[in-house]
C-alpha positions in Angstrom: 121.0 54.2 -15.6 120.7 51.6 -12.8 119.7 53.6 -10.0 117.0 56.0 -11.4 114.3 55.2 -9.1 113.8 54.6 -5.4 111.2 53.1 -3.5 109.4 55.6 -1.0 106.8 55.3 2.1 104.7 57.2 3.6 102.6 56.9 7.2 100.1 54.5 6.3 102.8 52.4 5.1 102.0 52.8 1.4 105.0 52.3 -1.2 105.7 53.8 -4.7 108.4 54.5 -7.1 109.6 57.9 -6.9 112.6 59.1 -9.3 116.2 59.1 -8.4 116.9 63.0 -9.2 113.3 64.2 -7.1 113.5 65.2 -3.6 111.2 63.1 -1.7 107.7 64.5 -1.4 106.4 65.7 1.6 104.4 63.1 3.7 107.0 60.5 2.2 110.4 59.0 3.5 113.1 56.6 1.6 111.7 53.0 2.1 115.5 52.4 1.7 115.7 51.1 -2.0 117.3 52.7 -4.8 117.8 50.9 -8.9 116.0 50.0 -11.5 112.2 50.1 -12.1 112.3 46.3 -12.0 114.6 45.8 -8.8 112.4 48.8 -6.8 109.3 47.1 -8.2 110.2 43.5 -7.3 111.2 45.3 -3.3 107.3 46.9 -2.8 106.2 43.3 -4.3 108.3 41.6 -1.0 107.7 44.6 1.4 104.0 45.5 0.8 102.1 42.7 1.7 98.9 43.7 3.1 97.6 46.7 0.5 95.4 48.0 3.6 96.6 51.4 4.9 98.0 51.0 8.1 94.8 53.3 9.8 92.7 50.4 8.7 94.6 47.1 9.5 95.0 48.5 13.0 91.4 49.5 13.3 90.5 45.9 12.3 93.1 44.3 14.6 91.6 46.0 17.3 88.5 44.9 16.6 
């Protein structure tokens, strides 16, 4: 089955794998990628660059 996972988000900007058939989680939205383990894995590896929740990275941007 090629698209049994998707890639979800949530506030902070933190990704993870969700399955295809589960309604997304509250506190979560669709990061807008849908396939296979490898092909949503290899997405959050492009996409999620700076592992800091987003809280933090803006709290050390503003210094």
């Amino acid at each position: 089955m090629a698209d049994e996972h998707r890639v979800v988000v949530n506030d902070e900007e933190q990704y993870a794998l969700w399955p295809r058939h589960k309604e997304v989680p509250d506190g979560w939205r669709d990061a807008g990628c849908a396939g296979s383990r490898q092909e949503c894995l290899e997405f959050v590896t492009r996409t999620w660059t700076d592992m800091r929740p987003r809280g933090v990275r803006e709290h050390l941007a503003a210094g």
